[in-house]
Structures are given as C-alpha cells and as structure tokens.
VOPAGU-2260 file (C-alpha; in pm, 1 decimal, decimal comma):
REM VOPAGU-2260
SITE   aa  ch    i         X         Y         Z
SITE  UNK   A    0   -1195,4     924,2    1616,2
SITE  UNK   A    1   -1017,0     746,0    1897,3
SITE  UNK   A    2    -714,5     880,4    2025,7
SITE  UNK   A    3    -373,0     693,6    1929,7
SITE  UNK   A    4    -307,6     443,2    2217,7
SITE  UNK   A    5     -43,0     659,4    2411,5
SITE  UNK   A    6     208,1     345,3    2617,6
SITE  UNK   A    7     432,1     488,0    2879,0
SITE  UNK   A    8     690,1     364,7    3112,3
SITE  UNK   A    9    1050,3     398,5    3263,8
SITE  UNK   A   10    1307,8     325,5    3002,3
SITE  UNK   A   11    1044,6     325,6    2699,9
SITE  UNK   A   12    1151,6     357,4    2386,9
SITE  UNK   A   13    1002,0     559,6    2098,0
SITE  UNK   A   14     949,2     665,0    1750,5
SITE  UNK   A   15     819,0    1007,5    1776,1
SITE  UNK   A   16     725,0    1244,1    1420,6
SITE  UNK   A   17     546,3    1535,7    1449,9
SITE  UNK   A   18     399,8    1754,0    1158,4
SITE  UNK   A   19     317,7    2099,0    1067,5
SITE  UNK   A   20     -32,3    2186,3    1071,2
SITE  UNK   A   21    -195,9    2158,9     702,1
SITE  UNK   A   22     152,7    2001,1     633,6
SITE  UNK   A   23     299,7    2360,8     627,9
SITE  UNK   A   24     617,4    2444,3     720,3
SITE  UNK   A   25     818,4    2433,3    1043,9
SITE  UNK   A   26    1133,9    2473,1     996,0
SITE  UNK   A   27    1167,8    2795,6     762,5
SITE  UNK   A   28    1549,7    2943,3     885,1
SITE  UNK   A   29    1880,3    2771,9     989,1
SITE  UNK   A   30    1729,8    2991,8    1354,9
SITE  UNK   A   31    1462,6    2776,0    1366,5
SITE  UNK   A   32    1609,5    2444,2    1309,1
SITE  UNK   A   33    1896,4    2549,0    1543,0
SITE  UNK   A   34    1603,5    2661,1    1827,5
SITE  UNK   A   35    1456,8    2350,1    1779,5
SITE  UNK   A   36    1799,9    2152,0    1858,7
SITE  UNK   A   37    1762,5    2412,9    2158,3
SITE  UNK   A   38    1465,0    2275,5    2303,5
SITE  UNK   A   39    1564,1    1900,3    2213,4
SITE  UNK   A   40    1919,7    1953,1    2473,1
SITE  UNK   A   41    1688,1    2111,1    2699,0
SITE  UNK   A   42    1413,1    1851,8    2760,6
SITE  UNK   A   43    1712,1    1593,1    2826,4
SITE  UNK   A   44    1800,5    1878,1    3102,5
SITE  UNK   A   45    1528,3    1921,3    3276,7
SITE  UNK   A   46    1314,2    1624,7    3155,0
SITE  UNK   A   47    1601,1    1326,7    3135,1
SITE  UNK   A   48    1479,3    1260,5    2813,2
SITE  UNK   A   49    1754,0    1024,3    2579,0
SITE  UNK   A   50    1751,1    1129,5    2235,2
SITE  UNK   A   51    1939,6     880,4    2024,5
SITE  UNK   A   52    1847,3    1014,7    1672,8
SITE  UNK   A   53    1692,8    1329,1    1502,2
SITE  UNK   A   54    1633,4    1478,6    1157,9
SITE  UNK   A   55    1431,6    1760,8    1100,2
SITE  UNK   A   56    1272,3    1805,4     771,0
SITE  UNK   A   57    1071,1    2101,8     634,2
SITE  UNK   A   58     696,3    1982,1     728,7
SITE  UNK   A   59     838,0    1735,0    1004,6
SITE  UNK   A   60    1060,8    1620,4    1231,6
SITE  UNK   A   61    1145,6    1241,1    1327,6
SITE  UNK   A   62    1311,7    1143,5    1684,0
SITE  UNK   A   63    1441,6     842,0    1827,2
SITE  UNK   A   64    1338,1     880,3    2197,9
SITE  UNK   A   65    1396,0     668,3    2528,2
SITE  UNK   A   66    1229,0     787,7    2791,2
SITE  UNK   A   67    1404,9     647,8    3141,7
SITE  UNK   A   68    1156,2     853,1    3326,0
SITE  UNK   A   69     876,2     711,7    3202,5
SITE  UNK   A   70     732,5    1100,6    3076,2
SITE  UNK   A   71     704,4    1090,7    2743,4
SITE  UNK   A   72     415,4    1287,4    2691,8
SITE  UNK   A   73     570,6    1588,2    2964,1
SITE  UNK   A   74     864,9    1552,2    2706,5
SITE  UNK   A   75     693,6    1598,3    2371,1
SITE  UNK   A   76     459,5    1904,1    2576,5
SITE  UNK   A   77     770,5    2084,7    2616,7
SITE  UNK   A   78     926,6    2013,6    2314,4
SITE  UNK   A   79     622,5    2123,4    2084,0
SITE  UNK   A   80     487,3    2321,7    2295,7
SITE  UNK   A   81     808,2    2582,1    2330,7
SITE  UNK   A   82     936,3    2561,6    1950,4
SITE  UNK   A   83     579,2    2651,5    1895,7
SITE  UNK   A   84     578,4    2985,6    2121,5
SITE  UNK   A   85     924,9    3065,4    1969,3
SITE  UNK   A   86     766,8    3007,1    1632,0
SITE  UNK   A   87     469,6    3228,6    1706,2
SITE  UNK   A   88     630,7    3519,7    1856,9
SITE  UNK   A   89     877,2    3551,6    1552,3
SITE  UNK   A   90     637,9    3542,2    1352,4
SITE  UNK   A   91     352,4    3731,3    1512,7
SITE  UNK   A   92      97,5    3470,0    1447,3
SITE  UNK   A   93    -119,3    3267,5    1713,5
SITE  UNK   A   94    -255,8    2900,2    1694,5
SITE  UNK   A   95    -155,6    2562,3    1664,6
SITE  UNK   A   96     163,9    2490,8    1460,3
SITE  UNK   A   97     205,3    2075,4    1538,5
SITE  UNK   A   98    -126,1    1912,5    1350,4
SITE  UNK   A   99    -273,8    1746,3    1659,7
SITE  UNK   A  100     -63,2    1524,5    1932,9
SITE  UNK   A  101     267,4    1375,4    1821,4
SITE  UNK   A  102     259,7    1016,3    1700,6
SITE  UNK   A  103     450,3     791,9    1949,7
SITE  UNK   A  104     520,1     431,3    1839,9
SITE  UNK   A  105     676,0     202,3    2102,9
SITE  UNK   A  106     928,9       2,0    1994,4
SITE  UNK   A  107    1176,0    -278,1    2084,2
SITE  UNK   A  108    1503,1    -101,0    2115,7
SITE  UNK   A  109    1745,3    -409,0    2057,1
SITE  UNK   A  110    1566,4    -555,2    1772,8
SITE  UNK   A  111    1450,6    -268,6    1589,8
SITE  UNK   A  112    1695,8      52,5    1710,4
SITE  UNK   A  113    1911,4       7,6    1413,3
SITE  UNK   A  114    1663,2     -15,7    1136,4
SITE  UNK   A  115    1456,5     290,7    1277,3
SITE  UNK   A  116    1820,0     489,2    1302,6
SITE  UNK   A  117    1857,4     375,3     943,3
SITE  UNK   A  118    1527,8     494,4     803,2
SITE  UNK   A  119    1533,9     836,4    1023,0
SITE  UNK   A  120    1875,4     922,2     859,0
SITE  UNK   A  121    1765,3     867,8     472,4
SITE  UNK   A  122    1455,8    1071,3     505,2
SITE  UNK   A  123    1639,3    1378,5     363,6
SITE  UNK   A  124    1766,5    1097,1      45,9
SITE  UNK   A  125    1403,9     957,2      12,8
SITE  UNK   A  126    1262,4    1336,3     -12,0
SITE  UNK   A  127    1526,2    1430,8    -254,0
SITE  UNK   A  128    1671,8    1673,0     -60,3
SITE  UNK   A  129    2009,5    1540,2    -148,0
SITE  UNK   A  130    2186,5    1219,8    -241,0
SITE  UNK   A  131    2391,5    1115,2      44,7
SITE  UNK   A  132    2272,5    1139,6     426,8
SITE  UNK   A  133    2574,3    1297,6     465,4
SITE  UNK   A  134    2526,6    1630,0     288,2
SITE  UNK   A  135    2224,7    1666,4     492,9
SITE  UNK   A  136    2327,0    1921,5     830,0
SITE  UNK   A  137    2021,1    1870,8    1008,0
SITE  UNK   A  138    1979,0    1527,7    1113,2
SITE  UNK   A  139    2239,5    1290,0    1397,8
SITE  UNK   A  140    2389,7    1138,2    1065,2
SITE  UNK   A  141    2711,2    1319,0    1082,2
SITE  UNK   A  142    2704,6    1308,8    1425,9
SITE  UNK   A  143    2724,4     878,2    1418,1
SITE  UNK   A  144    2992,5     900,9    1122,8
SITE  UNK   A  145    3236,9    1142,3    1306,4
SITE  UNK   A  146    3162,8    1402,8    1073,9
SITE  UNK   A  147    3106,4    1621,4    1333,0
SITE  UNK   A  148    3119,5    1634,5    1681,8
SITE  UNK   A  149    2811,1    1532,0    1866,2
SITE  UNK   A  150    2652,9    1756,2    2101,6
SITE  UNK   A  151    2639,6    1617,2    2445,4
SITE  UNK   A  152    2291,9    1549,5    2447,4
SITE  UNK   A  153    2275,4    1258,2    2169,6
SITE  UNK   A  154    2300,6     945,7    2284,8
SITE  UNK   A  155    2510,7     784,2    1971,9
SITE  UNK   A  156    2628,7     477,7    2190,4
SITE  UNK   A  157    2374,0     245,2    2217,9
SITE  UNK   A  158    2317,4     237,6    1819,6
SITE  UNK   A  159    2685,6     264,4    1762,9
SITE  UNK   A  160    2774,0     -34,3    2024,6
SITE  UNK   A  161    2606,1    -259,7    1737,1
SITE  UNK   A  162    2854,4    -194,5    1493,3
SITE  UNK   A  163    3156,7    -304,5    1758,3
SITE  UNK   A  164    3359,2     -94,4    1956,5
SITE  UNK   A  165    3275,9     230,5    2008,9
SITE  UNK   A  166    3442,6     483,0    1772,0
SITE  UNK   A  167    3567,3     546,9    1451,4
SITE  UNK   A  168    3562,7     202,8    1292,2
SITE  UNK   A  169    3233,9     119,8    1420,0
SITE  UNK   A  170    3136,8     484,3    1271,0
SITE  UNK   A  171    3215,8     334,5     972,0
SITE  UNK   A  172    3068,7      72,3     976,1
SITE  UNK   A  173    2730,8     264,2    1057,6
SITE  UNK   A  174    2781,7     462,5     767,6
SITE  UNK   A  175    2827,3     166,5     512,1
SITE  UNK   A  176    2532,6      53,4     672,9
SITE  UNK   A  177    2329,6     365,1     615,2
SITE  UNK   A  178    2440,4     382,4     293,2
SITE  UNK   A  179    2350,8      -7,8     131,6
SITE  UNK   A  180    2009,3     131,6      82,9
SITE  UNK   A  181    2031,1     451,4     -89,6
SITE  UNK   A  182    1842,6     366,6    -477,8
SITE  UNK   A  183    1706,9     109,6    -329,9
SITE  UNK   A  184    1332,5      63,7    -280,0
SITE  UNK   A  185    1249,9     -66,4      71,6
SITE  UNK   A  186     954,6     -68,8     304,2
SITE  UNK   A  187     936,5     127,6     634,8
SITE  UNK   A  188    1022,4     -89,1     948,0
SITE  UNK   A  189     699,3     120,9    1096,3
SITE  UNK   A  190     475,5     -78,0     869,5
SITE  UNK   A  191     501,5    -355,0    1146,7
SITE  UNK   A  192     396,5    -162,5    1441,5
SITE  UNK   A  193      74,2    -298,4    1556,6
SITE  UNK   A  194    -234,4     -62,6    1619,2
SITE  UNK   A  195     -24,8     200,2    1541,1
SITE  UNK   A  196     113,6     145,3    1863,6
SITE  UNK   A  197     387,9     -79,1    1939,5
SITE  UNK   A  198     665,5    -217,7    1730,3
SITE  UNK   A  199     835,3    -563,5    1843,5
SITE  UNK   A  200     861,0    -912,8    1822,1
SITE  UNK   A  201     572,0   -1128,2    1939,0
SITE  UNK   A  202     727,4   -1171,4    2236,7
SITE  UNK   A  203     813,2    -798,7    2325,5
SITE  UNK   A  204     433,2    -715,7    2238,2
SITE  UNK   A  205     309,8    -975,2    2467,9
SITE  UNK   A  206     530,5    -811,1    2757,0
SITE  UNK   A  207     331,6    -476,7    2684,3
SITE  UNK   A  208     -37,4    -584,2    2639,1
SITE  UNK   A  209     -24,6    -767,3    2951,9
SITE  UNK   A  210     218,3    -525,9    3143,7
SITE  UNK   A  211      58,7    -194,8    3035,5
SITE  UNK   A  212    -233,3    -226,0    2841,7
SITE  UNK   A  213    -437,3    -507,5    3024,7
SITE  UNK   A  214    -608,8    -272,1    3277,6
SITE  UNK   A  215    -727,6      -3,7    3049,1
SITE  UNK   A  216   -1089,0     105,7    2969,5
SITE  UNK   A  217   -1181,0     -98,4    2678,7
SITE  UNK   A  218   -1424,4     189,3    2551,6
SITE  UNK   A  219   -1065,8     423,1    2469,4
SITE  UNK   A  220    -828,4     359,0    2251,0
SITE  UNK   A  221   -1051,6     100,1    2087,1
SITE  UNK   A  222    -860,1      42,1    1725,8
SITE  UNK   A  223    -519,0      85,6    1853,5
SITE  UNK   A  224    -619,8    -200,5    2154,8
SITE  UNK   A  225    -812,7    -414,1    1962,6
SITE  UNK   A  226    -466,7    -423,4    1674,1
SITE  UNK   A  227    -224,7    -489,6    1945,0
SITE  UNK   A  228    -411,5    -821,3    2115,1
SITE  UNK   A  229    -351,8    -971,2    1759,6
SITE  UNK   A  230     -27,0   -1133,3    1611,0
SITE  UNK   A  231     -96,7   -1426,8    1441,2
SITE  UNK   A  232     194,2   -1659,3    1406,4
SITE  UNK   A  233     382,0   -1781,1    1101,6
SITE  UNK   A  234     174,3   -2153,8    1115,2
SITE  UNK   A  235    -104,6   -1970,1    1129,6
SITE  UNK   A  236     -78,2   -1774,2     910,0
SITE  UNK   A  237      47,0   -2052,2     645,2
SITE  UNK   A  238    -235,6   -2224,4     759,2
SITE  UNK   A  239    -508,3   -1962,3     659,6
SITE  UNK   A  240    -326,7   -1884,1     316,6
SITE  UNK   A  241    -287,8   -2215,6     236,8
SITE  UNK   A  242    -654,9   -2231,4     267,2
SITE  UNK   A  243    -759,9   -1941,4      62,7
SITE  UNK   A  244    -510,0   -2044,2    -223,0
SITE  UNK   A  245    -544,8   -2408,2    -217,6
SITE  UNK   A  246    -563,9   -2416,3    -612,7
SITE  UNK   A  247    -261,4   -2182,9    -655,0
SITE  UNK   A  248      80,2   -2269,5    -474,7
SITE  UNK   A  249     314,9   -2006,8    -630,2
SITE  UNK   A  250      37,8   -1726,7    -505,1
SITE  UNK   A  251       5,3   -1864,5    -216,1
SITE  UNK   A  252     412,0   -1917,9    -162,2
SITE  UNK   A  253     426,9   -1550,4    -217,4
SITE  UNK   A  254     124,6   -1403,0     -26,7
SITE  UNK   A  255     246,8   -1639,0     277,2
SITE  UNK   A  256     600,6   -1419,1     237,1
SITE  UNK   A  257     413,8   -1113,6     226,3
SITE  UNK   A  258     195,6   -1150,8     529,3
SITE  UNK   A  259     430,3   -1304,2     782,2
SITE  UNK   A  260     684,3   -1017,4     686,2
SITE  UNK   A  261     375,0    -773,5     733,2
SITE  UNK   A  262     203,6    -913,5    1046,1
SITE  UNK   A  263     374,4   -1225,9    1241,5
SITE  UNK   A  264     588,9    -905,8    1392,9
SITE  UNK   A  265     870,1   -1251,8    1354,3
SITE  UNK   A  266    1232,7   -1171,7    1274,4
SITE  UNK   A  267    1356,3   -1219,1     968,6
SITE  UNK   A  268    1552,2   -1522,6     941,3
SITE  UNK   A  269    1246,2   -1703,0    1102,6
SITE  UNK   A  270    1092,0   -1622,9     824,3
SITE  UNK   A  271    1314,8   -1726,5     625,4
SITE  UNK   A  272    1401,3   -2033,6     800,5
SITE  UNK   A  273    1016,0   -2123,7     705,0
SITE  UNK   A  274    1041,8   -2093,8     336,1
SITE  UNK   A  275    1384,7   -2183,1     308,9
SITE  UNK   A  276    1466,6   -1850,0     101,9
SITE  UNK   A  277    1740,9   -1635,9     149,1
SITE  UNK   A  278    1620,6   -1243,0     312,2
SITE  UNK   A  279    1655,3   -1035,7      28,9
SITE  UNK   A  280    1351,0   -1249,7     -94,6
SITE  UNK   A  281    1162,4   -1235,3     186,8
SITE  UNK   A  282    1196,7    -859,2     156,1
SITE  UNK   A  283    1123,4    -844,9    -202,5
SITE  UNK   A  284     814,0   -1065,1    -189,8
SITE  UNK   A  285     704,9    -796,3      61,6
SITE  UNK   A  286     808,6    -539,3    -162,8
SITE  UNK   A  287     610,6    -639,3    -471,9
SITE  UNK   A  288     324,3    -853,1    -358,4
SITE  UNK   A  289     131,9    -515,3    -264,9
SITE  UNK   A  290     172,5    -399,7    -629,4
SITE  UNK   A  291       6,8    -713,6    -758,3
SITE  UNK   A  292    -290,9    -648,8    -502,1
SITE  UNK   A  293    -307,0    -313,9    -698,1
SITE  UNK   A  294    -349,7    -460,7    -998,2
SITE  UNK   A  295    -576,9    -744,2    -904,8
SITE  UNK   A  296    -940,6    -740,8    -737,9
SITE  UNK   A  297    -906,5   -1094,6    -695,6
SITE  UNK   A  298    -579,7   -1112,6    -547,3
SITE  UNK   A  299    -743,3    -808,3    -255,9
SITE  UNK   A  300   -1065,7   -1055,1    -207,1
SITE  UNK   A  301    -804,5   -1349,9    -141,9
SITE  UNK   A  302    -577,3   -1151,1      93,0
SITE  UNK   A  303    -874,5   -1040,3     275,1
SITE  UNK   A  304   -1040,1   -1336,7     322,7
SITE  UNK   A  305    -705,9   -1438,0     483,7
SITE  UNK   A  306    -699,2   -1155,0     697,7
SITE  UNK   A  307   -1026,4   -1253,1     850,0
SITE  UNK   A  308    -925,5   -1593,6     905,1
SITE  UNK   A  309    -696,4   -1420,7    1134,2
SITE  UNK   A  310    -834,2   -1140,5    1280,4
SITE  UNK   A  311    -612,6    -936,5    1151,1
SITE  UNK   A  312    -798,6    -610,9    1130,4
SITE  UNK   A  313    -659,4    -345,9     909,4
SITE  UNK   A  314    -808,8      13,7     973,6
C-alpha cells in the first residue's frame, strides 16, 4: 500500500487525526488528556508549531495545525512519539500506541479554516458524548467562546478574526456558528480533499501540484498523486452528466449537484450560481443523492460512467 502523500512547507496548514492502535483507547484519565495538552504547548516551544484547534476524543485526537516552519512531520514525531512513552511507562506496556503515521491533509486556510474548526469542535456532539460542544472540557471550544481562558499556545485569532473583531462579540458569534449545525445531518468538509491529500479550491490545488508535488518520483505516492492532478471543472462536469443522463433531466439536475459539490473542489455559491439554487440545496442534493446510489445499481453504473468520463478516480 502506498504511503499517504506527505506535502510540506513553511506556513502549511493542516488537518492532522491520529488513532489508537486497533481503535483502542488513548486517552483513559483526565492525566492523560492533560499530558497530551503537555506535549501539544511543547512542540509550539521547541518546534514553532501553531495549533489553532484541538479535541481529543477517546480513540482519537483531531488538530488544526500550521506549520510556519515547514516541519510537520518533526512535529507530529514528537507529539506521538512522547504521549506514547508517557503512555507506556504508566502503564508498563511496550509497542506502538498511534495505528501507523498520522493522517495529514493540507488545506486552504482562508477558505476552509472555519468549516474544519467547525467540524473538529462537534466531534464530541456527533459521538454522543454530549449535546452541546460546550459541555465538552477537552477540545479549544471553550477556549474560542470565552468560556475559559485559552492557554497561550492556541492560536484562537486567525479563526476568530472571521467573525469581526477580536473578542467577546466575535466569540459569540463563533459559537452561534458552531452551534447552527447541532441535529443537523451534514457531510464532512474532508470529503473534498483530493488524494487524500490536499483540501482547496482549484486554484489553491494547482499552486501545490506544481509548487510541491511536480518533481516527485512518480513510482511513490502513486494514488494520492495520481487524485490530486485531477479536478474537473463544473462545465465539465455538466458536460459528462448531461451525457450519461440524457433521457433523465431531474437525475441528471441532481447528480450534476452532487458531483460538483463532491469533486469541482469550487466554492459554494459557484455552484450555486450554476444551477441557480439557493446553498442549502446544493448541500442537500449532496446530502441525499449518495443514499439513492445505495438504493439503486443503476443510478452507481450511471455515476460511474461519469466518473470515467472524467478521470475522476475514486480508490
């Protein structure tokens, strides 16, 4: 299996998770989340890592990273790598604790910062863990509300700064934010990253395949390289569905919403702008279009065909 495509440089963004091997636990005391929190203040010490979100679940933990020095793997080494000798001395056991190397995905800070702060905070609500983000004491959530104080080594500014000026109005403003989509079913903003690798607009993922992954050996990181040369665009991909579903308009309406939210890596409202339909539409097209795939062999033989029209290759 090829290794995930690993993209580093100065001021990088990420979204990092990391799980416990077998999916067993990592965090099994308040000591150990609070250790944990140790080692995330001290690889912004000695490692000038930015960390801009956290929340640590049981089997898990999710990050939002920036990287200024360009290091994100010496980050994530120290990171793992001293929770898990705390963990193992505790506990007098010996081995891996992490199942295999983190899981990095690149991402656009200004278009997509927001969203992933969003979806890191309501992991606890989406677990069931509790039913406000609030209630939960081990992720940045309270930190970005004013709930508590933030420790100096969370960078709440940047995410903050997008809700107005800086403090408690634009904390509440985060919150509300936060909030809008707890009983709601959405999709993970993750779901557009591109090989697995790097989540942006078009333009953004241009920058990085010709920036910083043009010179690589084609032989590694085959899947993850292959996935991030290709983002169709929104005529094309009309084009190809229109195609496909030539007999059936209202299908092909709604698989052209699904797969331009899935895969044009376009914002929103251009999307919208195209089928003259408000976002919550878009959205819910892209919400409910997979179950009718579920439920239809036809419908997955359509799509497909589609997909290889645009060499979109889904592994």
């Amino acid at each position: 299996m090829a290794r995930p495509l690993r993209i580093a440089y100065s001021g990088a963004w990420y979204h990092v998770t990391s799980r416990g091997n077998e999916k067993k636990d990592v965090f099994k005391s308040r000591r150990d989340r609070e250790k944990f929190l140790d080692y995330l203040a001290s690889a912004t010490e000695r490692y000038g890592a930015s960390i801009h979100c956290y929340c640590l679940m049981s089997n898990h933990y999710h990050l939002l990273l920036e990287t200024p020095g360009g290091n994100v793997s010496q980050i994530m080494r120290h990171i793992n790598g001293a929770y898990t000798t705390y963990f193992n001395v505790k506990r007098k056991r010996a081995g891996h604790l992490f199942q295999g190397r983190f899981k990095a995905i690149l991402i656009e800070a200004d278009e997509y910062a927001m969203e992933l702060s969003r979806y890191i905070h309501l992991n606890p609500v989406r677990a069931g863990m509790v039913s406000d983000p609030g209630e939960y004491p081990w992720s940045s959530f309270k930190s970005y509300i004013g709930q508590n104080k933030a420790p100096d080594w969370l960078k709440t500014n940047f995410i903050l700064g997008c809700f107005g000026k800086i403090g408690a109005v634009a904390g509440k403003k985060y919150k509300a934010f936060v909030e809008e989509l707890i009983g709601k079913e959405y999709d993970s903003p993750l779901q557009g990253a591109i090989g697995t690798a790097v989540l942006g607009t078009p333009g953004f993922v241009e920058m990085i395949t010709e920036t910083h992954v043009g010179k690589r050996e084609p032989a590694r990181d085959l899947p993850s390289l292959r996935q991030l040369s290709i983002r169709p665009s929104l005529e094309e991909i009309v084009t190809a569905v229109d195609m496909v579903f030539d007999t059936d308009k209202k299908m092909a309406r709604q698989a052209g919403m699904y797969l331009c939210h899935r895969y044009s890596g376009e914002r929103l409202m251009e999307i919208c702008k195209l089928y003259k339909v408000s976002e919550s539409a878009i959205t819910e097209a892209a919400r409910t279009f997979p179950r009718k795939m579920g439920k239809n062999a036809k419908l997955i033989e359509e799509v497909d065909k589609v997909k290889v029209m645009l060499k979109i290759c889904v592994l």
